[in-house]
C-alpha positions in Angstrom: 5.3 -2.3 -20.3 8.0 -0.3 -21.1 6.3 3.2 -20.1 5.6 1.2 -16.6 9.1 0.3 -16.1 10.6 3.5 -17.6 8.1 5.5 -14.7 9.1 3.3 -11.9 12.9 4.1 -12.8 12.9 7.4 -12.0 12.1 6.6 -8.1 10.0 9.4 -7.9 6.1 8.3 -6.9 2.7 10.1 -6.5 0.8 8.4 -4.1 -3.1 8.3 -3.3 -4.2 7.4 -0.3 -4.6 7.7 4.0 -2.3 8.5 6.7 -2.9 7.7 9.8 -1.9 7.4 13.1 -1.2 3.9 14.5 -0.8 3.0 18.0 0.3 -0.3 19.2 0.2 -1.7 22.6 4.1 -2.5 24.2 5.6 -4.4 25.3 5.6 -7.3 22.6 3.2 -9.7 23.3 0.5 -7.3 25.5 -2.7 -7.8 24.1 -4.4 -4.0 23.9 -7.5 -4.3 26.9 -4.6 -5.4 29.2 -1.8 -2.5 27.7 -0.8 0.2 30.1 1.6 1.6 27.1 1.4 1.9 23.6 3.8 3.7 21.4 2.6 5.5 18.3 3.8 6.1 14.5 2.8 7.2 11.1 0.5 4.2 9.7 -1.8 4.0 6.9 -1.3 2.0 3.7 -0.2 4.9 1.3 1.4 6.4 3.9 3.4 3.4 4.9 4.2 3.0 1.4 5.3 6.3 1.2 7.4 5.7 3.7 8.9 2.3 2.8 9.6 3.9 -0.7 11.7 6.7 1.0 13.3 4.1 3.1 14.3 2.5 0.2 15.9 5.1 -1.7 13.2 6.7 -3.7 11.2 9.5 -3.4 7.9 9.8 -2.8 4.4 12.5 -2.4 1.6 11.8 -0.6 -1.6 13.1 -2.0 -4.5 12.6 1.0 -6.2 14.8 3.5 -6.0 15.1 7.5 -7.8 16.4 10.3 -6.4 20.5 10.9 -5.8 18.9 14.8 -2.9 17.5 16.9 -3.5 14.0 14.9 -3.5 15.5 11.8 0.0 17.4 12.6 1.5 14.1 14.4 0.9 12.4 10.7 2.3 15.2 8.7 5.4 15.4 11.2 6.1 11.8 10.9 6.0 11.9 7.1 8.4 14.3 7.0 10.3 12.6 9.8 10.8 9.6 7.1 11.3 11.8 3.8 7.7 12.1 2.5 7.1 15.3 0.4 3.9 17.1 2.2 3.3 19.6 -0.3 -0.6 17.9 -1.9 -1.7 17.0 2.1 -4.2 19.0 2.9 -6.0 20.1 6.4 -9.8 19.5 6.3 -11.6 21.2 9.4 -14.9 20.6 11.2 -15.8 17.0 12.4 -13.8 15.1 10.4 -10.8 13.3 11.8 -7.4 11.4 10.9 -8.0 7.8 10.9 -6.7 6.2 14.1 -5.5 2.1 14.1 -4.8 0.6 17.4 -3.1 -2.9 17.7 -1.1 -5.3 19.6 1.7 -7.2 18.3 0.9 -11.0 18.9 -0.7 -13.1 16.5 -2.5 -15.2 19.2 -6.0 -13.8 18.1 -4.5 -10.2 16.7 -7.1 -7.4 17.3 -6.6 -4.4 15.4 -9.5 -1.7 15.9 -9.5 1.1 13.7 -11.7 4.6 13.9 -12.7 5.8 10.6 -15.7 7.3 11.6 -16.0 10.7 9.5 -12.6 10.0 7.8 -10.4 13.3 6.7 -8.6 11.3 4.1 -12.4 10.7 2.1 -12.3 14.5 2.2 -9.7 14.6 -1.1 -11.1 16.5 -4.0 -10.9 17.0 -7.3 -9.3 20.3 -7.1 -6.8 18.7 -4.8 -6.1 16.2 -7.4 -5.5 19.0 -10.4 -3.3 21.0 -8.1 -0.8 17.9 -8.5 2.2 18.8 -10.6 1.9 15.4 -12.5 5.0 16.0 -14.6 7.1 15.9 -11.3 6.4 12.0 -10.8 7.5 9.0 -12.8 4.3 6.7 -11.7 1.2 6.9 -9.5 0.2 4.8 -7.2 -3.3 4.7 -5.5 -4.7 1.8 -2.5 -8.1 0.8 -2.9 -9.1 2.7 0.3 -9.5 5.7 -1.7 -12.1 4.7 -3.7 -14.7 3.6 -0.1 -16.7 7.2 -0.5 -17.0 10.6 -2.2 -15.4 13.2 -2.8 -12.4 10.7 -2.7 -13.8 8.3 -5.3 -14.2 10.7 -7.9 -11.3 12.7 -7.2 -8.8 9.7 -7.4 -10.1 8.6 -11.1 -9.8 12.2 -11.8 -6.2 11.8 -10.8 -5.6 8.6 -12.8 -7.3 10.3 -15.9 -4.0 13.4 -15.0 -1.5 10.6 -14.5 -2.1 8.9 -17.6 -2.5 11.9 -19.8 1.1 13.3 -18.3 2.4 10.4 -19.2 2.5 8.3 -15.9 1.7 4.7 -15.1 -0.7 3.8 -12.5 0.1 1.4 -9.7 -3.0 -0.4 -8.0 -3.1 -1.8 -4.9 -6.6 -3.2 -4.4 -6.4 -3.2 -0.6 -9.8 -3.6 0.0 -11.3 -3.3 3.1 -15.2 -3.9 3.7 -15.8 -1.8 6.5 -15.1 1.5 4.5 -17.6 0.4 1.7 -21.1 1.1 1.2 -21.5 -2.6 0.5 -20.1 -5.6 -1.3 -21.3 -5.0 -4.8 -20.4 -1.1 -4.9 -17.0 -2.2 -4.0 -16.5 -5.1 -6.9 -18.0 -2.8 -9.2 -15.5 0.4 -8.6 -12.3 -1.5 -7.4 -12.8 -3.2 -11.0 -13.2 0.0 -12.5 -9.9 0.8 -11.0 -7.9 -2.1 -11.9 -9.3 -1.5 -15.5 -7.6 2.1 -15.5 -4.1 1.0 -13.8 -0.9 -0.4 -15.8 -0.2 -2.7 -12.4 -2.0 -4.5 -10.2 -1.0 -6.1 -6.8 -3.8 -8.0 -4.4 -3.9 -10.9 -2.5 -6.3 -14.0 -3.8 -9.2 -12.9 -1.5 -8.8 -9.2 -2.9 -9.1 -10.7 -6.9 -12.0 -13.4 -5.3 -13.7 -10.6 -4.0 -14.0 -8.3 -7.4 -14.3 -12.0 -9.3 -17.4 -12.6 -7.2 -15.9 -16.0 -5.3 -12.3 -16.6 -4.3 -12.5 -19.7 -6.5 -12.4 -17.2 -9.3 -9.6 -14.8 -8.3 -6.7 -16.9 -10.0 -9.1 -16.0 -13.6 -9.5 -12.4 -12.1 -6.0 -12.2 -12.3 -5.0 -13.7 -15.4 -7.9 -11.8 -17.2 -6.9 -8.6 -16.4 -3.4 -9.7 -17.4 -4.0 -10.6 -20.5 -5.2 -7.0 -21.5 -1.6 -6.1 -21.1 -0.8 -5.1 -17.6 1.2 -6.7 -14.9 -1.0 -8.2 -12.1 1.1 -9.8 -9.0 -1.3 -12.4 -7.4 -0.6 -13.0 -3.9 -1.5 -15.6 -1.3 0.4 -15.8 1.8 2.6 -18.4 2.7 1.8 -19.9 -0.5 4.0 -17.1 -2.3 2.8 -15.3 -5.0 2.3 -15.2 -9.1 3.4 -12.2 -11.1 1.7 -11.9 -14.7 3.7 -10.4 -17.1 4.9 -10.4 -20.9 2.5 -13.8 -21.2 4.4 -15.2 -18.2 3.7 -16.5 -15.0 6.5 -15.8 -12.7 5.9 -18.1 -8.9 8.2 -16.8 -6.0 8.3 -18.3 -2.4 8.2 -16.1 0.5 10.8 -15.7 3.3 9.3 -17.8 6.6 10.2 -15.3 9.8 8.3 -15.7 13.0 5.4 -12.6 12.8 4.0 -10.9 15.8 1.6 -8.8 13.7 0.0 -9.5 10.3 -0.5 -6.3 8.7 1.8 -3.6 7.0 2.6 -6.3 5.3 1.5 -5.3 2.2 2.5 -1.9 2.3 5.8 -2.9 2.5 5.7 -5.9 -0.3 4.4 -2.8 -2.7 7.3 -0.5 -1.6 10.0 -3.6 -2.3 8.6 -4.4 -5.4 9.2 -1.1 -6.6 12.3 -0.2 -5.6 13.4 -3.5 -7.0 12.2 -2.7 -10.6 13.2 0.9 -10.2 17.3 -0.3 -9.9 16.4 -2.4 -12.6 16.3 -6.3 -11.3 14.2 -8.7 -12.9 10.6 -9.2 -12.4 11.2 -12.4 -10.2 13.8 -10.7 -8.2 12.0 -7.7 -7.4 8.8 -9.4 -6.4 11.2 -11.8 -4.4 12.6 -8.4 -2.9 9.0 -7.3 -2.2 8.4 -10.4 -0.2 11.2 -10.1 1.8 10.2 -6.4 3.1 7.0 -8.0 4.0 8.2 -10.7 6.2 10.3 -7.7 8.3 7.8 -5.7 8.5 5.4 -8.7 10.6 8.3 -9.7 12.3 8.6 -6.4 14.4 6.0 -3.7 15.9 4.4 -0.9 14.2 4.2 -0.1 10.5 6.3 2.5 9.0 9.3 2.2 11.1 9.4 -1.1 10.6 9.8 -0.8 7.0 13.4 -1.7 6.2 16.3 0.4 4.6 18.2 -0.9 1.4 21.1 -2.3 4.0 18.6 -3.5 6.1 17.0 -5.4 3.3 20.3 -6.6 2.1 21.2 -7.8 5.5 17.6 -10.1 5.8 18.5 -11.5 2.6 22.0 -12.2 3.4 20.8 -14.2 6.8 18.5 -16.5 5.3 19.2 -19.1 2.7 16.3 -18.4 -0.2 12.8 -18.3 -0.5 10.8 -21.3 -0.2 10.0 -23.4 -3.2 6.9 -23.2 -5.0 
């Protein structure tokens, strides 16, 4: 516990995962076959974490691969454009490509497609992983994504097997999503595998159902993998969430906001939650924080620039009246 909290102080995070490049469909409210616009941003889940992180006042790498093409350099551009050190992203020729998310904001029947489709980010190796100066960081933190399909798989435990011998804690988000997977079982089985290696875990009830083998079980999931000393935040929508930790479990409200999206949600929960602990607020508080980054984040278009700033943050909090009860 104390090596987790003593990384995430230093504000300084290695991160495994995609970017991508997100396009949305604008105005408000257009559902995508009927757009004639969209606007476009860096998207992703590490990448957006990445980004909220820097928003936030931290500092943060992104370790991934992208298509050596004009999508590949948008991504790279609008990481830097947000703070995001560039220095372990590497260009991958050939066929494969940058991953590509288009959506709508309007949560009457929300479409998002997404092209993955000979992804550049699966390209990672393990050479790219040992090329990481690992005693530059104070934690690591990987999404599930990574794990889908070699070389990435094998690369990324190769990068939590450098973390933790340099000293680092491993962050998990479990952000599972079954279209990148070879199948169902493959994905329990190395998405457990993960968990198992990391000093923190964050997932939503389905995400712990789904590597518990029935979302009846997740809540067990979560409390197992707690008990073998990590901190495992257990989230389930509107219902709030449960953070594990010391032997305690810690239930926080969310902040209600009217969404016109669902996702980046996540990302930006994981990037709050951080940067919470990291200026040194309690558990409760931080995850409290974590939720409150997520409620912005649906309640305006695109991903990463919706990701709030600290006054931002500070001025959501200071507009609404608490968290609901749990």
């Amino acid at each position: 516990m104390d090596k987790l909290i003593k990384g995430i102080t230093q504000k300084n995070f290695a991160v495994f995962g995609r970017a991508g490049m997100d396009m949305f469909a604008d105005p408000i409210g257009t559902k995508s076959e009927h757009a004639e616009s969209f606007r476009s941003d860096l998207g992703g889940s590490s990448a957006n974490i990445c980004a909220g992180l820097c928003k936030l006042g931290s500092r943060s790498a992104l370790v991934t691969s992208v298509s050596d093409d004009a999508v590949g350099r948008f991504c790279l551009n609008r990481l830097e454009h947000y703070g995001v050190d560039t220095q372990y992203v590497r260009k991958v020729g050939g066929e494969y490509r940058t991953s590509l998310a288009i959506y709508e904001s309007s949560m009457d029947d929300f479409q998002n497609v997404i092209y993955r489709n000979n992804a550049a980010d699966f390209q990672v190796t393990e050479a790219d992983m040992e090329a990481v100066d690992y005693s530059a960081f104070g934690a690591a933190i990987s999404a599930g994504t990574v794990f889908a399909a070699e070389p990435s798989r094998s690369a990324t435990f190769r990068a939590f097997e450098k973390a933790r011998a340099a000293g680092l804690p491993v962050i998990f988000d479990i952000d599972y999503r079954p279209y990148s997977w070879p199948s169902p079982k493959v994905a329990a089985d190395v998405l457990t595998r993960a968990g198992e290696a990391s000093d923190m875990i964050v997932g939503n009830d389905e995400e712990f159902g789904f590597m518990a083998g029935g979302i009846e079980k997740g809540l067990e999931k979560a409390r197992a993998l707690a008990v073998e000393g990590r901190v495992v935040i257990y989230k389930m929508g509107h219902e709030g969430a449960i953070t594990f930790v010391d032997g305690q479990e810690i239930r926080t409200g969310i902040y209600p906001v009217t969404a016109v999206k669902p996702n980046g949600a996540g990302d930006s929960f994981m990037a709050g939650l951080l940067a919470g602990i990291a200026e040194g607020r309690s558990w409760k508080e931080a995850v409290l924080r974590g939720s409150a980054c997520a409620s912005i984040v649906v309640s305006q278009p695109g991903c990463a620039p919706a990701m709030p700033t600290t006054d931002q943050l500070e001025a959501f909090l200071a507009e609404h009246a608490g968290p609901t009860d749990v």
